[in-house]
Structures are given as structure tokens and as C-alpha cells.
C-alpha positions in Angstrom: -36.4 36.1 -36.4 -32.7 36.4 -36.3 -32.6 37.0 -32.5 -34.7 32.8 -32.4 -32.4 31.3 -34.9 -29.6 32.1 -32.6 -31.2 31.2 -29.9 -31.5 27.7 -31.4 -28.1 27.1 -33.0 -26.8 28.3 -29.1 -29.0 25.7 -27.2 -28.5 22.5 -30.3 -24.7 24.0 -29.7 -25.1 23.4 -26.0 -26.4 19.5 -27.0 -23.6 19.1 -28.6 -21.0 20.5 -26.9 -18.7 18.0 -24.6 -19.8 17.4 -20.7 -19.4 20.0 -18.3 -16.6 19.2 -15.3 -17.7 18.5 -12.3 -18.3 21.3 -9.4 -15.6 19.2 -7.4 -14.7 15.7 -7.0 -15.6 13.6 -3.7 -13.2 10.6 -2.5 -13.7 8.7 0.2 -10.7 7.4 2.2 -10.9 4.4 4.6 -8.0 3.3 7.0 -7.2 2.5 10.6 -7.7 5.8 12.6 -8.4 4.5 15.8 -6.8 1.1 18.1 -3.0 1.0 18.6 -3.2 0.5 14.6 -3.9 4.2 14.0 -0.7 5.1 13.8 -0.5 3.6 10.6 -3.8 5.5 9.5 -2.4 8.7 10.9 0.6 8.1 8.4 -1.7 7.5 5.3 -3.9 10.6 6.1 -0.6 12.9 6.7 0.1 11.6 3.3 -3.2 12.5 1.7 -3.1 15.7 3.1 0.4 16.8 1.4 -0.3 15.4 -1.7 -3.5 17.8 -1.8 -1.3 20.7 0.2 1.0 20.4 -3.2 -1.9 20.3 -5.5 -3.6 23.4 -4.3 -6.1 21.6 -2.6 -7.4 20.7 -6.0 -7.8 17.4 -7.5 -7.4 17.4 -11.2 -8.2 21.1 -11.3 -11.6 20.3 -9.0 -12.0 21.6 -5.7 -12.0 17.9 -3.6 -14.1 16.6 -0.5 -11.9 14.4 1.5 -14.1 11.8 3.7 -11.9 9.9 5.8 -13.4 6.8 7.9 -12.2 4.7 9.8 -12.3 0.9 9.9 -11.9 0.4 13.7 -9.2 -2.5 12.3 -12.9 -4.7 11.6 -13.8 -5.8 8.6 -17.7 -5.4 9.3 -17.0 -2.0 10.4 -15.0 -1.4 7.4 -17.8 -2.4 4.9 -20.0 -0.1 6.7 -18.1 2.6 6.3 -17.6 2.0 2.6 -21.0 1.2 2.3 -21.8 4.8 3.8 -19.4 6.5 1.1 -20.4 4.7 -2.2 -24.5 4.9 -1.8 -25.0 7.8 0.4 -22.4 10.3 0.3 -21.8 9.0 -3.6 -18.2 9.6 -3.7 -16.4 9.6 -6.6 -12.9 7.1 -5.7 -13.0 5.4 -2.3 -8.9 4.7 -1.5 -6.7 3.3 1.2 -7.4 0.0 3.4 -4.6 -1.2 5.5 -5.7 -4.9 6.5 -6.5 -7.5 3.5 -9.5 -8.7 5.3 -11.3 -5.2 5.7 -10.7 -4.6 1.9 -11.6 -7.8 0.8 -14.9 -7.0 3.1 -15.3 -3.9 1.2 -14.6 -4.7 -2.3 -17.0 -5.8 -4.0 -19.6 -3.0 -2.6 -16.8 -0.3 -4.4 -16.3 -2.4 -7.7 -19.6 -3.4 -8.4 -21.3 -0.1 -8.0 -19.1 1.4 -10.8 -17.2 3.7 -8.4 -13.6 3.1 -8.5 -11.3 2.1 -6.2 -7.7 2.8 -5.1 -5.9 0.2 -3.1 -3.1 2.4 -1.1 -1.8 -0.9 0.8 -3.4 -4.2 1.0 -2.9 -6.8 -2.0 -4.7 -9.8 -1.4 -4.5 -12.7 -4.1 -7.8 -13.1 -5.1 -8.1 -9.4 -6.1 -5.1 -9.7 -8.4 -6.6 -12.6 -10.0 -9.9 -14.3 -10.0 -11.7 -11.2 -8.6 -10.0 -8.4 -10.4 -11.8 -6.0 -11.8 -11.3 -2.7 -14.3 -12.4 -0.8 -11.5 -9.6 -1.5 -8.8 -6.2 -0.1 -9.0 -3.4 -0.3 -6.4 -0.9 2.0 -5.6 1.2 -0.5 -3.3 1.3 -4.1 -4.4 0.2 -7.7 -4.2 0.6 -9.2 -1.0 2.9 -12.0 -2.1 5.8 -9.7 -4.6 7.6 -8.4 -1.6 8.3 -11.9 0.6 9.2 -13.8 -3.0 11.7 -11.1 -2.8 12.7 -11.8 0.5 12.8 -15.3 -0.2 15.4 -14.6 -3.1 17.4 -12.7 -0.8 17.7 -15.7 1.0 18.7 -17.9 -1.9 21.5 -15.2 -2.4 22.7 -15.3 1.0 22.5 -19.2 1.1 20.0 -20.5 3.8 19.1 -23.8 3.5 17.2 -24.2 6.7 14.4 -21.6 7.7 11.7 -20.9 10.2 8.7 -18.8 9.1 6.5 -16.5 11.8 3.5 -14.6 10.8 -0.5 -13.6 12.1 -2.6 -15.6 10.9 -4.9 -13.8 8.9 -5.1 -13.1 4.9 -2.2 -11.2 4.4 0.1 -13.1 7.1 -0.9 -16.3 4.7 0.2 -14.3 1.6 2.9 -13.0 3.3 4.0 -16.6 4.0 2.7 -17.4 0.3 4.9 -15.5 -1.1 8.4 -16.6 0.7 7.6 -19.9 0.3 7.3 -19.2 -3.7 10.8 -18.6 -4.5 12.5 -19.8 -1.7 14.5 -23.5 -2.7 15.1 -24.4 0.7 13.8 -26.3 3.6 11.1 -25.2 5.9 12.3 -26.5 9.1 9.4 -24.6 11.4 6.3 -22.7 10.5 3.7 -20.9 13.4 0.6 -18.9 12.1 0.1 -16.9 15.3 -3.3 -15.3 16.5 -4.3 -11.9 15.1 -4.6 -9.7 16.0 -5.1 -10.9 20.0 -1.8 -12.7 20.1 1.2 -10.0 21.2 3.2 -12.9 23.1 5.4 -14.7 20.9 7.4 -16.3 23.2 6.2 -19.9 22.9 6.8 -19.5 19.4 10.6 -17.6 19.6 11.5 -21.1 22.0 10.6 -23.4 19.3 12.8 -21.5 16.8 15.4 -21.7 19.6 15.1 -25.6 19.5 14.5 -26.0 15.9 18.4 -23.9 15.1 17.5 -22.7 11.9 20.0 -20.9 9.3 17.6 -18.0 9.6 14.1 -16.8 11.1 11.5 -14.7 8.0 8.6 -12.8 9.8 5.7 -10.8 8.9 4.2 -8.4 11.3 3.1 -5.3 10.5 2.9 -1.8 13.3 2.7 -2.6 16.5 3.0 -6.2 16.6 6.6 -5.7 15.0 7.6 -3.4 18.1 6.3 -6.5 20.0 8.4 -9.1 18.2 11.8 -7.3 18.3 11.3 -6.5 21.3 11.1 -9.8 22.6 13.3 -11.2 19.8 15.8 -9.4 21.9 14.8 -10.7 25.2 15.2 -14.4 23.9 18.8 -13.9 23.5 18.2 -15.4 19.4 19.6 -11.9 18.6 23.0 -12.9 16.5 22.4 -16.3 16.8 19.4 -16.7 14.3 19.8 -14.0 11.7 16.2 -11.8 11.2 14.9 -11.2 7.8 11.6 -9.5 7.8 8.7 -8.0 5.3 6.4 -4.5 6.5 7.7 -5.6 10.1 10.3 -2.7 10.5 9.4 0.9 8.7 9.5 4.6 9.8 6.6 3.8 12.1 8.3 1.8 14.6 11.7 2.2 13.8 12.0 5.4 16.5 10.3 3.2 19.1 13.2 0.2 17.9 15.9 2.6 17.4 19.0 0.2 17.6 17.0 -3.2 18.2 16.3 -3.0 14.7 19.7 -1.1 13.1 20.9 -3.9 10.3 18.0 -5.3 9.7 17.1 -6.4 6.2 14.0 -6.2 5.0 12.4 -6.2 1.5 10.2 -3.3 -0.4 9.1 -1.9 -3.5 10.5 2.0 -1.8 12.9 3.8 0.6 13.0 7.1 1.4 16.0 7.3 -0.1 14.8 6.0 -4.1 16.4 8.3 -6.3 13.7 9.8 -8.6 11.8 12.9 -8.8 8.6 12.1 -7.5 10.1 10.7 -4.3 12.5 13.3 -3.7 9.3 16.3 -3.4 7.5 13.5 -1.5 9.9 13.0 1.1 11.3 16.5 1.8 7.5 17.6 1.7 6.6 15.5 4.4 9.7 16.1 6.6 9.1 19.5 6.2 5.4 19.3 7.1 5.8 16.7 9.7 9.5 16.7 11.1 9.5 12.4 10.5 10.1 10.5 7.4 7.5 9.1 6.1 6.7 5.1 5.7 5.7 3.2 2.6 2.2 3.1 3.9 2.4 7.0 3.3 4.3 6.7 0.3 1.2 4.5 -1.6 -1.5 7.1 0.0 0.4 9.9 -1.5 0.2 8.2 -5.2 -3.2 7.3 -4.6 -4.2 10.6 -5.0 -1.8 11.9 -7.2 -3.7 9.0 -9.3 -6.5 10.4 -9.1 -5.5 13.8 -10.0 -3.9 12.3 -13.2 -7.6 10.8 -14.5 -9.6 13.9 -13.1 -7.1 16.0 -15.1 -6.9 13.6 -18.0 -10.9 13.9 -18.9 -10.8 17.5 -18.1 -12.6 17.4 -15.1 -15.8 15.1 -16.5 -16.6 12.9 -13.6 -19.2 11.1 -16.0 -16.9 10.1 -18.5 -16.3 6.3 -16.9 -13.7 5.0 -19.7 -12.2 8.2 -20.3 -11.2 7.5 -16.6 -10.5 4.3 -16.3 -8.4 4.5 -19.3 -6.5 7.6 -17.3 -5.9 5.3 -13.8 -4.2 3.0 -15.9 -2.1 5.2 -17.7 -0.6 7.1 -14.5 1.0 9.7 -16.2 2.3 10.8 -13.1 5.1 11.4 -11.4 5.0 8.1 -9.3 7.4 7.9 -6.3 8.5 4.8 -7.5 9.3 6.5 -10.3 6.8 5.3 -13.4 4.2 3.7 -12.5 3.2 0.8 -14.9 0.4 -1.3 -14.6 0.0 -4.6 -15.1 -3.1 -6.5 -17.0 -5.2 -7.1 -13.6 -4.1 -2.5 -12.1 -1.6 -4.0 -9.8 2.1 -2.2 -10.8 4.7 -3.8 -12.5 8.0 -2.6 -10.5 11.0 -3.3 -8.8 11.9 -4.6 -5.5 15.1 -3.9 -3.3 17.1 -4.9 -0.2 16.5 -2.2 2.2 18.9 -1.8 5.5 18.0 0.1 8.7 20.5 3.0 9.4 20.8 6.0 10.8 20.7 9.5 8.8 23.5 11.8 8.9 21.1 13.3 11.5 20.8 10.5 13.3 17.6 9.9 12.4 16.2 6.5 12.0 15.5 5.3 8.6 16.1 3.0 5.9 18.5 2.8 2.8 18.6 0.5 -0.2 21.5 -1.7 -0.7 20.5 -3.8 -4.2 17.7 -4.5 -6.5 16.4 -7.8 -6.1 13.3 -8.0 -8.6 13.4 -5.7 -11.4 9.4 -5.1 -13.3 7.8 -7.8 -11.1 4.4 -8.9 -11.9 2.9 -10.8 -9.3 2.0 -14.6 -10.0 -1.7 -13.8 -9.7 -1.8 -11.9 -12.6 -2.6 -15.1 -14.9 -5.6 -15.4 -13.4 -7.3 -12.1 -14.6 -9.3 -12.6 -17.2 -9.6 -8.3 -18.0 
């Protein structure tokens, strides 16, 4: 009779107990792996891996599946693929995206399936308003912040005349968004080239030429900023029209630019050289890993999953526990390489924004430094429009 009653208060114990943790945690990880844009996947996946080299190859005390896919730089492809990871291999976070149209493809398959999702890089507007949800968070920013700071920048520095470059696609028309936002001067030129076909920009870089502008802003990300300097140089506008740029110079290109691009100013939420803790092991794990500094793409991948092994933690490991998680993402007790990480009302962060300088190291080494703060805790203007 004894042994049965404690056999029942074991098993109503059992009931009541909290949920078990999860066997291991499953994330999904979609970028550019293939086309000339790999590079820039290669860099987010390097990034992945060292943030799970320095957590044991654990997430949140779990062991972790990586799936990594890749978008073949399409947006059809990249639903697909995040199609694949939500209903059939039923991952647990699906993170990264590169290109505001692939994600913006493949959001609302994430979202509205109840499986979260990390942004590590694209920001598009209608995801930081209108179509934010509680299950998105972004480790990078909204595609407008960092031109509104470049667009300050030019306040600062006094240009009353400028011409504007940039593809024409969703994030080129944020990009252009955004330096349009704050900046109080005249727009004396504006071309919205082909993307991603168009690598000539020649047509365009004459009718800068003719138009004499106080300055030239441009947006264009991996290789198709190789492209422009390159033939920024060749059009002899090189000292004559002063360059301001945003995600068009980073540690991608800047060993195939080398001193094409030393000077160059450029606006961004990070530098290799931001002074806090989380940075510092960030960046002198991944030169140590993989002899190159690291670019902010890398950067965002690596607090993606440091993200995610702040709510797996949080909830002790209880995959179910949907709120208990949700509430965790937001809180990113982490150590962020930016430093804290704060959200704002629709997951995108609330941070600074500095005027970053190509330079050498004391290596020689190509890289970039910051020389001021330009925003400090920006929200982006979307942000009104969230109704969470």
C-alpha cells in the first residue's frame, strides 16, 4: 500500500513539476552562400560558428543544430528555403537575411507560424512598423537609422548641394529614405540604378560630373561597392566631389580597395574598434580564428546567436515556454557588441551611431576606426507605426 501511494504522489509530482528542456535547440540560418554575394554569407556563417566555438557548441546549455541555407540572392528561393526550415525541419529561430527583399519574402512564413525570428542584417520599414510583430527581433538595424546619420554628417560638414546614388531595390530606397530624412539641403541629382544587373555606373558618375555637387552619398553594399570605387576612381571625381557612403566600404572589400577607399567616411552602428567588452572577445576571436577582421554583417550574426543563447538560457532550456522567450529576446541580457543591447517597442535596437574612417592598423591592415558619435539611442522613425 505504501510502495502505490508513492508511486502516485511521484507521477501527480511529475504533473506538476515545470517543463522538461529541450534535447537541443534547432535554428535555421538563411543568407547568401553562393553568387559573387557569398562573401558576405561566408562572413555571417564564420561569425555564427565562433559565437557557438565560444559557447561550447551549446546554445543556452542545449546541444544546437545549425541549418544553414542559402538564398541564391532571390527572394523566391529564399522563401523556399525558409519555408523548408519552419514546417519541415521545425526549427526553433530562423536568423540572418542579407537583402530586404528576400526577408520581406520570407517573413511572414517565420512570424506567423509562431517560430521566431532574428534579423542579423536587413531592416526594411514596413517590418519596423506596420508589419512588426512580437516575434521578429533584429540584431542590426532599420534600413533608414544609418543614412539619417550620414545625412547629419553632412549638415555638420556643411553641404548644401548633393547628389544621391543607390540600386534600386528595397533597401537602396531606404537607404535613400533615410539621407533624405535629415538632410536640410538640396538634392541636386538622384539615380536609382539596376539591381542587381547594373555594375556600370559610368553613365551615372558623368551626370554627377555635370551636375558639380558639394558632395556624392551612395549606397552599395559587397561587390557592387568594389565596382563603384573602382570606377569612382577612373572618372577622375576622386578629390573633386567628396564621397560619403553607407554599408559600401567594410572589411569585405576594403582589402580588394586597399587605398582607393583609405579616408573614406562612412556611417554605422560598430567598428572593430568600439570599446566594450563584448566587442573586444568578438573581434580578437575572429582574428584569431580567421586571420581578417571581421565586418558588421559578422558582427550582427554573432549577437544573433548570442541572443538566442540569452532566451534558451533564460527559460532554462524550455523550448515550449513561448513568452517566457519572447520576453528573454527582448531583454538581451547579453553582452552585446554594441555594448547593451536595448530594444525598442517594435525589437529593432535603440543605439548609437558614429563616423567611421578607413585606416590602416598598426599592422597595416585595412580597417576602420571611429572618429565621433553622431546619433546617440536612436530609434528609427518607423517605430510609431507599431502597434505591439
Amino acid at each position: 500500500m505504501k510502495s502505490r501511494l508513492l508511486g502516485v504522489v511521484s507521477a501527480l509530482a511529475l504533473l506538476a513539476s515545470p517543463a522538461l528542456a529541450a534535447e537541443k535547440v534547432k535554428i535555421g540560418f538563411v543568407t547568401t552562400l553562393s553568387t559573387g554575394a557569398g562573401v558576405i554569407g561566408k562572413d555571417m556563417r564564420d561569425a555564427v560558428e565562433l559565437a557557438l566555438d565560444q559557447l561550447g557548441r551549446k546554445v543556452g546549455g542545449l546541444d544546437v543544430e545549425m541549418i544553414y541555407e542559402d538564398d541564391g540572392f532571390k527572394p523566391e528561393i529564399g522563401k523556399q528555403k525558409t519555408e523548408k526550415l519552419v514546417k519541415k525541419d521545425k526549427v526553433d529561430f530562423v536568423a540572418g537575411y542579407i537583402w530586404s527583399h528576400v526577408l520581406m519574402a520570407s517573413y511572414k512564413t517565420v512570424v506567423n507560424n509562431d517560430t521566431f525570428l532574428i534579423g542579423s542584417n536587413a531592416g526594411p520599414a514596413p517590418i519596423a512598423g506596420k508589419l512588426c510583430s512580437p516575434n521578429f527581433f533584429s540584431t542590426s538595424w532599420q534600413n533608414d537609422q544609418t543614412p539619417m546619420a550620414m545625412g547629419e554628417v553632412l549638415n555638420q560638414k556643411g553641404v548644401k548641394n548633393l547628389y544621391i546614388m543607390a540600386p534600386n531595390y528595397t533597401a537602396g530606397k531606404n537607404m535613400v529614405a533615410g539621407v533624405e530624412r535629415s538632410f536640410k539641403g538640396k538634392i541636386v541629382g538622384k539615380d536609382m540604378t539596376k539591381f542587381p544587373s547594373q555594375l556600370d555606373f559610368s553613365a551615372e558618375l558623368a551626370k554627377v560630373r555635370a551636375a558639380k555637387p558639394d558632395a556624392l552619398f551612395v549606397f552599395y553594399p559587397g561587390k557592387f561597392g568594389a565596382q563603384f570605387f573602382k570606377q569612382f576612381e577612373q572618372s577622375g571625381l576622386k578629390g573633386k566631389v567628396p564621397l560619403y557612403s553607407v554599408f559600401t566600404v567594410d572589411a569585405i572589400n576594403l582589402p580588394i580597395l586597399k587605398d582607393m577607399a583609405l579616408g573614406s567616411l562612412a556611417t554605422q552602428f560598430w567598428s572593430p574598434d568600439l570599446d566594450t567588452a563584448g566587442n573586444k572577445k568578438f573581434v580578437s576571436g575572429f582574428l584569431k580564428k580567421y586571420g581578417r577582421y571581421p565586418s558588421f554583417y559578422a558582427a550582427q550574426s554573432y549577437d544573433s546567436i548570442m541572443l538566442i543563447d540569452s532566451a534558451v538560457r533564460a527559460v532554462g532550456g524550455n523550448l515550449e515556454d513561448r513568452d517566457g522567450l519572447r520576453k528573454a529576446l527582448k531583454a538581451a541580457a547579453f553582452d552585446s557588441v554594441r555594448g547593451t543591447l536595448k530594444f525598442g517597442n517594435n525589437n529593432f535596437p535603440i543605439q548609437n551611431f558614429y563616423l567611421r574612417k578607413a585606416v590602416k592598423d598598426d599592422q597595416g591592415r585595412y580597417t576602420t576606426k571611429i572618429i565621433a558619435t553622431v546619433y546617440k539611442d536612436h530609434q528609427d522613425p518607423y517605430a510609431k507605426d507599431c502597434k505591439m
